[in-house]
N, C-alpha and C positions, 0 to 999 in steps of 0.2 A: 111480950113474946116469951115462951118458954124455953128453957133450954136445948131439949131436942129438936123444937122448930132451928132455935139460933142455930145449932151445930150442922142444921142441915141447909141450911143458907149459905153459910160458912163454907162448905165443901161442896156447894153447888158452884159459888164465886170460883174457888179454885180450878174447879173442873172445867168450867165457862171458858177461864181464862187462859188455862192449858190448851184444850181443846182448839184453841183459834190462833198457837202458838204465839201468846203475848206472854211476858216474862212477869211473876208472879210480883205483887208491888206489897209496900210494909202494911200497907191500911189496906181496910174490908171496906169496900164501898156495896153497899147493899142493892142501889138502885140497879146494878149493875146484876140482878138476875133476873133483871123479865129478860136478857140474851139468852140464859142457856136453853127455853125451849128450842131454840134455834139452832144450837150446835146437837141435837139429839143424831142427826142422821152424818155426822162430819166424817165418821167412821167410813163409813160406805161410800160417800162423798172423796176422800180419802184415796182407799186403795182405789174407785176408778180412775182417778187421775195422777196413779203412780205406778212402776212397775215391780214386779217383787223382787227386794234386795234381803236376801237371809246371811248371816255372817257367819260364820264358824267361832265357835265362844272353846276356849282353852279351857280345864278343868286344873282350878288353882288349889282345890285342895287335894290335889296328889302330885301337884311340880313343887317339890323343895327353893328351885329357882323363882317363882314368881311367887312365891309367899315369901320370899327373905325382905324384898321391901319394906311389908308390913312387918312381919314381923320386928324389924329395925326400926318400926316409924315411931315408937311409944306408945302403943293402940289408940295411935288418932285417925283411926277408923272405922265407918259407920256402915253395918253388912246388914243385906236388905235378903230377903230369900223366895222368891216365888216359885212353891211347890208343886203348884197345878199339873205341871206339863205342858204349861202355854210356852208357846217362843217370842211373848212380847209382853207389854203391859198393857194395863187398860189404866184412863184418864187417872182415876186416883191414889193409882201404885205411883204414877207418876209424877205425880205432885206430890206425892209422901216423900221420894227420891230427892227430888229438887229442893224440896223445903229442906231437906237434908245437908243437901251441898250448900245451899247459900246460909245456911245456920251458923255456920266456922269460918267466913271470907275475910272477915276484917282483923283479926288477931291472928288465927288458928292457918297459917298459910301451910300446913301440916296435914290437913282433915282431906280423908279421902273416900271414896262412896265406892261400896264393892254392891253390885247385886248380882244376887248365883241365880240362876234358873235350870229348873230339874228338865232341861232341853240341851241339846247338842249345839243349838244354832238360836240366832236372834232374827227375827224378823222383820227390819226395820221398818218396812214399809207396810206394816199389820193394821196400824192406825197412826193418827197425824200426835199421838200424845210419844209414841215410843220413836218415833222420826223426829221429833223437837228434842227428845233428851237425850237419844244420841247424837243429835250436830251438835249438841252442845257439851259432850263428854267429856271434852280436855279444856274448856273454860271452867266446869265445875267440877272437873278432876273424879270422875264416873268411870268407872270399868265394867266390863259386864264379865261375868264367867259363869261356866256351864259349870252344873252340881248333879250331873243326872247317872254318873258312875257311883251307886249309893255302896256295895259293897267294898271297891276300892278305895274310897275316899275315908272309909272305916278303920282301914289296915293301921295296928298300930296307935290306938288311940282307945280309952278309955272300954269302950262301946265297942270293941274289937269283940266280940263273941258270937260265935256260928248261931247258936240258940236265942239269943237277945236280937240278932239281926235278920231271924227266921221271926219273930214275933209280931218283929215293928212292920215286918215286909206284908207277911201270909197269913199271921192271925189277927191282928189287930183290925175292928171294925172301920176303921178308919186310919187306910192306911198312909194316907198321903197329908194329914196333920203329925202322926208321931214322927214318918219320913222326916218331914220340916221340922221335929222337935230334936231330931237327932243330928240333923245339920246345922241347928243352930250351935247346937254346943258344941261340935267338933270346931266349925268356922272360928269361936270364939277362943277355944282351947289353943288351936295352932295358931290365930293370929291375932287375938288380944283385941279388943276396942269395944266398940259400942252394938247391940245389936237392937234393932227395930221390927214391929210388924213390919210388914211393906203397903197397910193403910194406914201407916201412923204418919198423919204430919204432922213437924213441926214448925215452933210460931218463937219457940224465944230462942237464942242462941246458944252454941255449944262453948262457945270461947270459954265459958265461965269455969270448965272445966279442964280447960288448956293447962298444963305444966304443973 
């Protein structure tokens, strides 16, 4: 098997196994992808048999009070960013998340999962991947917060300039990659820790980097 078949085996299992809200296990069992032709429609499946729950998501990078946490935590935390303008995730942001949280459970009782979304609100009931990771928020210590105040969240920080934020916004052919390249560094500047794509998962542990 070559490598980019394996890797897509590999994130197929995960998605499989998100998708049907079973909790992700340490081994790759392969047999275990003739299921995911089967969870292709779970979405739709999904939202019919649920009704819509949207949350109102707080904007942590311009309250001084819900960044002090972090900022006091030693940066042992993992900030995920989805710039699209969706209000939820899709199966393998979500499994990027998750692999996230449980990568620091055994030593690191410290590691905490921030994802900002350039949305005002969360959509929990958008698909059965972003409904399994929020019930499960305060077992793997997941926060969501909204990033979609891009001027405010600017104030004050490196990247503070009318003309540099008239760029990333209005000229840039692609605006909503720099967007996310400039929140990533703000997120990281005021609150220190780890920053990820949000399809990156991970497979070995964070501990190692603990203290």
């Amino acid at each position: 098997m070559t490598v980019p078949k394996l890797s897509f085996v590999i994130m197929s299992h995960l998605l499989t196994k998100f998708c049907v809200g079973i909790e992700m296990q340490d081994t790759i069992q392969f047999n275990d992808i003739k299921h995911f032709s089967e969870q292709t429609n779970c979405n739709k499946k999904f939202q019919e048999n649920h009704e819509s729950l949207k949350i109102d998501l707080d904007s942590l990078l311009t309250r001084p009070d819900l960044m002090l946490p972090y900022q006091n935590n030693h940066g042992q935390q993992v900030l995920f960013i989805e710039s699209s303008g969706r209000d939820y995730l899709d199966g393998r942001q979500a499994c990027a998340v998750e692999s996230a949280a449980r990568s620091g459970t055994k030593l690191n009782d410290a590691l905490r999962i921030i994802v900002l979304l350039n949305s005002t609100q969360l959509d929990v009931h958008a698909n059965n991947a972003t409904s399994q990771l929020y019930k499960a928020r305060k077992e793997l210590k997941i926060n969501f917060y909204s990033a979609s105040n891009f001027d405010e969240i600017l104030v004050n920080t490196p990247l503070d300039d009318k003309f540099l934020k008239r760029k990333i916004r209005h000229l840039s052919k692609t605006p909503i990659h720099h967007v996310s390249d400039a929140l990533r560094l703000v997120a990281i500047y005021r609150l220190g820790g780890w920053y990820f794509d949000i399809d990156t998962v991970i497979f070995k542990s964070l501990d190692v980097y603990h203290g």
